[in-house]
LOBALUM-761635 format. One record per residue: x, y, z of N, C-alpha, C in turn; residue number from 1; residue in one letter. Coordinates in pm, whole numbers, plus 50000, padded with zeros to 5 digits. Example, Ala and Ser with C-alpha at 12.3 -4.5 7.8 and 13.67 -1.06 7.14 Angstrom:
! LOBALUM-761635
<r n_u="51319" n_v="49431" n_w="50780" ca_u="51230" ca_v="49550" ca_w="50780" c_u="51320" c_v="49670" c_w="50780" nr="1" rest="A"/>
<r n_u="51285" n_v="49775" n_w="50708" ca_u="51367" ca_v="49894" ca_w="50714" c_u="51290" c_v="50003" c_w="50787" nr="2" rest="S"/>
***
This chain:
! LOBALUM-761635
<r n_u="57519" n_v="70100" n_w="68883" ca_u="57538" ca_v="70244" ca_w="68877" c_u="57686" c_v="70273" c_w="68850" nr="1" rest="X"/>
<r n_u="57699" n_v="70380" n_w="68769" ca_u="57877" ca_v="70406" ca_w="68710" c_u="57948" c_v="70470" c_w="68847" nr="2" rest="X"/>
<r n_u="58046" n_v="70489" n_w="68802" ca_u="58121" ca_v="70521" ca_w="68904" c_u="58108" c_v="70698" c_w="68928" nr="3" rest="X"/>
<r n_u="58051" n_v="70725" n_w="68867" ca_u="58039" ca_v="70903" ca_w="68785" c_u="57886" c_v="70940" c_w="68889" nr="4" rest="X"/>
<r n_u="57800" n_v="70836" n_w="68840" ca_u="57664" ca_v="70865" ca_w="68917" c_u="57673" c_v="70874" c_w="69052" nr="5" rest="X"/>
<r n_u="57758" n_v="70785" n_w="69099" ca_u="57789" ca_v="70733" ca_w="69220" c_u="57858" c_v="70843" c_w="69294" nr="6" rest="X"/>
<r n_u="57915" n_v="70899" n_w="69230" ca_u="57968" ca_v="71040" ca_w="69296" c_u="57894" c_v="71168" c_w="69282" nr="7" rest="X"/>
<r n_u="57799" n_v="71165" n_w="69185" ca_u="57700" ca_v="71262" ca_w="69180" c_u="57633" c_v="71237" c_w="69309" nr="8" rest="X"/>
<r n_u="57528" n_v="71112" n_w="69297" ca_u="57424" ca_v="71073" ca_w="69394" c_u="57527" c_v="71147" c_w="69535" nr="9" rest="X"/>
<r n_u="57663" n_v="71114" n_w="69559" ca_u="57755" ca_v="71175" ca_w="69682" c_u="57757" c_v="71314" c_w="69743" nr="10" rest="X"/>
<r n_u="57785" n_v="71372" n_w="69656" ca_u="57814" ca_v="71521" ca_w="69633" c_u="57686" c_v="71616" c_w="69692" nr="11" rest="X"/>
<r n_u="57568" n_v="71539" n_w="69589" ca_u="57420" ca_v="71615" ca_w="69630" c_u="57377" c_v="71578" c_w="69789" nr="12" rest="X"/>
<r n_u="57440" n_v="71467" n_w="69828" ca_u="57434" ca_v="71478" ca_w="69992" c_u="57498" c_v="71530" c_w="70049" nr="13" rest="X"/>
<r n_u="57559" n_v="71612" n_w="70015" ca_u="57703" ca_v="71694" ca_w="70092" c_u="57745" c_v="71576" c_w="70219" nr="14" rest="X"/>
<r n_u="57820" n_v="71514" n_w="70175" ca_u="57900" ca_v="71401" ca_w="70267" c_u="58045" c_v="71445" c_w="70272" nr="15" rest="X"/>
<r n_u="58047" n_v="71396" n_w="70430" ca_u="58190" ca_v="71515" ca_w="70502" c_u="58290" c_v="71414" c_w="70476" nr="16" rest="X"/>
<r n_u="58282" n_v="71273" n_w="70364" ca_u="58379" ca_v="71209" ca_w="70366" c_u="58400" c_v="71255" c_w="70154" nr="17" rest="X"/>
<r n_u="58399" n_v="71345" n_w="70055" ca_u="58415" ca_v="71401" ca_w="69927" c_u="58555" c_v="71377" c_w="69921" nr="18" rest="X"/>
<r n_u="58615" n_v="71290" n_w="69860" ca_u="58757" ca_v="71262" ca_w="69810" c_u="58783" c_v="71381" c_w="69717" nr="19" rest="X"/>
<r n_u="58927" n_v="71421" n_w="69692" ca_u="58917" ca_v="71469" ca_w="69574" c_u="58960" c_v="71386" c_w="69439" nr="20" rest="X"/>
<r n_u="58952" n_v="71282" n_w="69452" ca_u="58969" ca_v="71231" ca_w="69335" c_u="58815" c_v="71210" c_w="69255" nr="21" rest="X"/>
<r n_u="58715" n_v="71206" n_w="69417" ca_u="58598" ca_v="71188" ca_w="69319" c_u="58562" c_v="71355" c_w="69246" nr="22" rest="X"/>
<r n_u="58604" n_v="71489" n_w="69342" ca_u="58569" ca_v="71566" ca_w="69270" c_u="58593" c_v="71636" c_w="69164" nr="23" rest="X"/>
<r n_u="58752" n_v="71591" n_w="69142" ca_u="58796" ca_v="71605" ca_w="68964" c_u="58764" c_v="71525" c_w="68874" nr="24" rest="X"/>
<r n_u="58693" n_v="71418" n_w="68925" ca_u="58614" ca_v="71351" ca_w="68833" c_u="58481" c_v="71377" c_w="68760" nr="25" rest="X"/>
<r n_u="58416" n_v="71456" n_w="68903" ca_u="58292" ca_v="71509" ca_w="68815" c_u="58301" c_v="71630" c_w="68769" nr="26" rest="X"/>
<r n_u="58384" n_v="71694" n_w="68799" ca_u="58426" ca_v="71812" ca_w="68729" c_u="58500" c_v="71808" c_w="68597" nr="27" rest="X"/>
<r n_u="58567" n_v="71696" n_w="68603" ca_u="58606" ca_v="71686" ca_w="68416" c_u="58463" c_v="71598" c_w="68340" nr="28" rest="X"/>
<r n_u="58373" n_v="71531" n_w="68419" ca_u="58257" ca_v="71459" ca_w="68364" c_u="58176" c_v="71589" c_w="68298" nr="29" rest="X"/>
<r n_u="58170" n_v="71668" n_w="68371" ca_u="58086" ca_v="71803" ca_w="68314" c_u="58209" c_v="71959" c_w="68168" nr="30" rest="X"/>
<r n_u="58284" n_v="71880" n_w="68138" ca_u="58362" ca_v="71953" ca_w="68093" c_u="58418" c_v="72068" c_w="68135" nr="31" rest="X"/>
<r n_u="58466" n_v="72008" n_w="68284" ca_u="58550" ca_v="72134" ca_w="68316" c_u="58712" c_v="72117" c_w="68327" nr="32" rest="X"/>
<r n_u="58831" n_v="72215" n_w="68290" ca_u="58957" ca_v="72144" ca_w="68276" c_u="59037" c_v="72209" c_w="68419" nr="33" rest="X"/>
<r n_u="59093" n_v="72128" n_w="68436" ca_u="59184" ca_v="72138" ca_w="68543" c_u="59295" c_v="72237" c_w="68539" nr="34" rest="X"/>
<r n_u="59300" n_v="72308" n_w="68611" ca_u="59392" ca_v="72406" ca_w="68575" c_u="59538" c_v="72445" c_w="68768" nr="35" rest="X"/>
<r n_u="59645" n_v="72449" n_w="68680" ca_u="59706" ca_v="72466" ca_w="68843" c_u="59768" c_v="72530" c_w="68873" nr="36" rest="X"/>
<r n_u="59731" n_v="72586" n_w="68981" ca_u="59789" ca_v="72729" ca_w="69039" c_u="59925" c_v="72707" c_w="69124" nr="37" rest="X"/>
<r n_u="59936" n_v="72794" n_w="69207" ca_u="60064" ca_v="72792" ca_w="69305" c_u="59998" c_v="72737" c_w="69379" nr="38" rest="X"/>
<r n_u="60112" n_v="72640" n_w="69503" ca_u="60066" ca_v="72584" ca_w="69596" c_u="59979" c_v="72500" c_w="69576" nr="39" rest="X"/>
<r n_u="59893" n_v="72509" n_w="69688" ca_u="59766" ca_v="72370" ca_w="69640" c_u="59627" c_v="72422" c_w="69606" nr="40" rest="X"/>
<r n_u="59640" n_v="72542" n_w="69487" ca_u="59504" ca_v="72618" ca_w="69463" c_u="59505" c_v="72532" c_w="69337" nr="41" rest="X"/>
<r n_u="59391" n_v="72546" n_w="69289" ca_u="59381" ca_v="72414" ca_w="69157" c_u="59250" c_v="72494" c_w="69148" nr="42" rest="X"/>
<r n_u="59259" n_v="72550" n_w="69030" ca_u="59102" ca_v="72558" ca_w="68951" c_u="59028" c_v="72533" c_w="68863" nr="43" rest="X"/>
<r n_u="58913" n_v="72509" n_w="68823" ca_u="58873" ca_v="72432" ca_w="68718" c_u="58765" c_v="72517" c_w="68612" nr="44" rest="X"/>
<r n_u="58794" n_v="72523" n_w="68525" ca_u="58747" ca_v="72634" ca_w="68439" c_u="58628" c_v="72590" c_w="68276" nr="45" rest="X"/>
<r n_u="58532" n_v="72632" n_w="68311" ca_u="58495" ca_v="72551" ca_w="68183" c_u="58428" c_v="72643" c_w="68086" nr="46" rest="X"/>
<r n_u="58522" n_v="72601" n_w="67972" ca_u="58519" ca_v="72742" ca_w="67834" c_u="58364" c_v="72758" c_w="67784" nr="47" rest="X"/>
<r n_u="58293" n_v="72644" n_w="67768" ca_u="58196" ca_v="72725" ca_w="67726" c_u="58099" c_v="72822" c_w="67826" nr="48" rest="X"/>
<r n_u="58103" n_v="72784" n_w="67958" ca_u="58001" ca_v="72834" ca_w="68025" c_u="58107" c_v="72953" c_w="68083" nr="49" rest="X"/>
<r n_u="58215" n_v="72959" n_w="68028" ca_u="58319" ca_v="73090" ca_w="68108" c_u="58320" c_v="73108" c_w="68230" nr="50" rest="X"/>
<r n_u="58331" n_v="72977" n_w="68320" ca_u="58281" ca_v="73001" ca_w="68470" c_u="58428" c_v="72930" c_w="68546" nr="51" rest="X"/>
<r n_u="58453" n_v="72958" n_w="68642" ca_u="58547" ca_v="72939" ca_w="68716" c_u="58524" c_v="72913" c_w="68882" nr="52" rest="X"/>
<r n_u="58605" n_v="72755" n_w="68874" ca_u="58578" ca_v="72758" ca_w="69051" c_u="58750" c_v="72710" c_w="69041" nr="53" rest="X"/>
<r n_u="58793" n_v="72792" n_w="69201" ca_u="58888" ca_v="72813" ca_w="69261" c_u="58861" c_v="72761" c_w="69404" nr="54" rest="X"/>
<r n_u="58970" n_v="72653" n_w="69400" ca_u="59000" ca_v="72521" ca_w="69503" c_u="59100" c_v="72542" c_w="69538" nr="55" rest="X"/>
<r n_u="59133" n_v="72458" n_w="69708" ca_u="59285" ca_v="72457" ca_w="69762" c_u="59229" c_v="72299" c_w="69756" nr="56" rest="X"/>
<r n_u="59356" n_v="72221" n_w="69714" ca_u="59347" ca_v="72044" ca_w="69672" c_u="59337" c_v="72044" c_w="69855" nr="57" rest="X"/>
<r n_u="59337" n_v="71939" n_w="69900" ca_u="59312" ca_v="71910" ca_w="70038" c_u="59466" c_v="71801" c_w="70048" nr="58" rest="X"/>
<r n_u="59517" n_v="71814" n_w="70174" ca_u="59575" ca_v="71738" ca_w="70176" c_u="59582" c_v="71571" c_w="70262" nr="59" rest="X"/>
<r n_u="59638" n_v="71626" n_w="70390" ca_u="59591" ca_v="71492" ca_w="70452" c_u="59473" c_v="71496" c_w="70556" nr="60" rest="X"/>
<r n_u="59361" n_v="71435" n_w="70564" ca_u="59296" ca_v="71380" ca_w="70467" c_u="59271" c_v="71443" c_w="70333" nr="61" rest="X"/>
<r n_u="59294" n_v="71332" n_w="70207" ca_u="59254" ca_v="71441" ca_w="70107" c_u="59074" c_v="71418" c_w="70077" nr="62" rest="X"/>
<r n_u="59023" n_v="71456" n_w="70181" ca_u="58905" ca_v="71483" ca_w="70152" c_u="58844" c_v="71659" c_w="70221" nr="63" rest="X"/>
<r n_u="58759" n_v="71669" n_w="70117" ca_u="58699" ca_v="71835" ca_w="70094" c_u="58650" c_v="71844" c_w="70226" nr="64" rest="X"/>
<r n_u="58618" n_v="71974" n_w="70252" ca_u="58570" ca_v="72030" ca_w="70400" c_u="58418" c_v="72030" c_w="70345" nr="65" rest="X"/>
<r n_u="58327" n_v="72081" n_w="70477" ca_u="58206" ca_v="72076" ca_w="70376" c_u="58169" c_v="72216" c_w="70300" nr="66" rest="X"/>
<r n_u="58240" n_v="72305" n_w="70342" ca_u="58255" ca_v="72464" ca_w="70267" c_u="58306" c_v="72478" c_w="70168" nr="67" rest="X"/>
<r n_u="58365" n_v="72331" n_w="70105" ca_u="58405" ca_v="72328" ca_w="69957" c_u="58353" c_v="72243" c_w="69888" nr="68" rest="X"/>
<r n_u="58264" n_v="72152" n_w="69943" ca_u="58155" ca_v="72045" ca_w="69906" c_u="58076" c_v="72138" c_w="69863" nr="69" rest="X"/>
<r n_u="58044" n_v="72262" n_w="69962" ca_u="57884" ca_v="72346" ca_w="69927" c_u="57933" c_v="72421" c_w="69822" nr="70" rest="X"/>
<r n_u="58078" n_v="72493" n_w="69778" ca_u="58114" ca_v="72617" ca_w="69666" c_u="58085" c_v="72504" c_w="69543" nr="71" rest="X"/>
<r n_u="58144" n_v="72375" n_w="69541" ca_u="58093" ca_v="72282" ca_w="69409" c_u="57982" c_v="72315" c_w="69366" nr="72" rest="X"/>
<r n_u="57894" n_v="72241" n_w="69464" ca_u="57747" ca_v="72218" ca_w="69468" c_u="57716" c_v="72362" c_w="69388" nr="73" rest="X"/>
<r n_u="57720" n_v="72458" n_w="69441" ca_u="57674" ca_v="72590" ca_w="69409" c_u="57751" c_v="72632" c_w="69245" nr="74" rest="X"/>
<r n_u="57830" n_v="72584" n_w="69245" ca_u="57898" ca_v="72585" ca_w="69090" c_u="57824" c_v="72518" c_w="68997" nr="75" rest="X"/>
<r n_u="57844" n_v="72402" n_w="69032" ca_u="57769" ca_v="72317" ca_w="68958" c_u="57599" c_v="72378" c_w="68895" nr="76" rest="X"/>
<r n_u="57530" n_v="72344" n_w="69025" ca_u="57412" ca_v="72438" ca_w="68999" c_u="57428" c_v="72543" c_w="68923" nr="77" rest="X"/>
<r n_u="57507" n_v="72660" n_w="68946" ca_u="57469" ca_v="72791" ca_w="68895" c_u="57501" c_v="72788" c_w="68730" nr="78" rest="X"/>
<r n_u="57630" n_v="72642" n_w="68688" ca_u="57599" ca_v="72603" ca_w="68532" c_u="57552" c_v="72537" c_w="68471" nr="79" rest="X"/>
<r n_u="57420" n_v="72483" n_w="68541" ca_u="57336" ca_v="72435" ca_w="68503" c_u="57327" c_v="72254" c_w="68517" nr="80" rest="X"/>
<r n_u="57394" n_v="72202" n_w="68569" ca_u="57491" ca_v="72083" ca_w="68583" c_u="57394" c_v="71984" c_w="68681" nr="81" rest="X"/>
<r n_u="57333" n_v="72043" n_w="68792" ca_u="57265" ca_v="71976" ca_w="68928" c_u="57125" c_v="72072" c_w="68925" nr="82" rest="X"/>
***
């Protein structure tokens, strides 16, 4: 299994351990571009579907809370992605 699936199969379990390295990964896997704000807001924007999710990067641990595991999830889904 790739390393891409492997973080999909992750994600759809909402697991309270979501790096963010795995989640700019599947977020550029689905063509979305990274975009960076002030501070540690980072959003990721993807032109054809004109949709926008707005993130604070995590720091130490840099892993996601699960209230930003679920806004993905729900991104994802709502462009058709999961």
């Amino acid at each position: 299994m790739s390393k891409i699936k492997k973080a999909l199969a992750r994600i759809k379990s909402k697991p309270s351990d979501f790096t963010w390295n795995e989640l700019t990964k599947v977020m550029i896997y689905f063509g979305y571009r990274q975009l960076e704000g002030s501070g540690s807001r980072v959003k990721f924007y993807h032109d054809q579907k004109d949709t926008l999710l707005a993130i604070h990067r995590p720091h130490n641990p840099k892993t996601l809370r699960p209230y930003q595991v679920e806004e993905v999830i729900n991104r994802l889904e709502r462009d058709g992605f999961l």
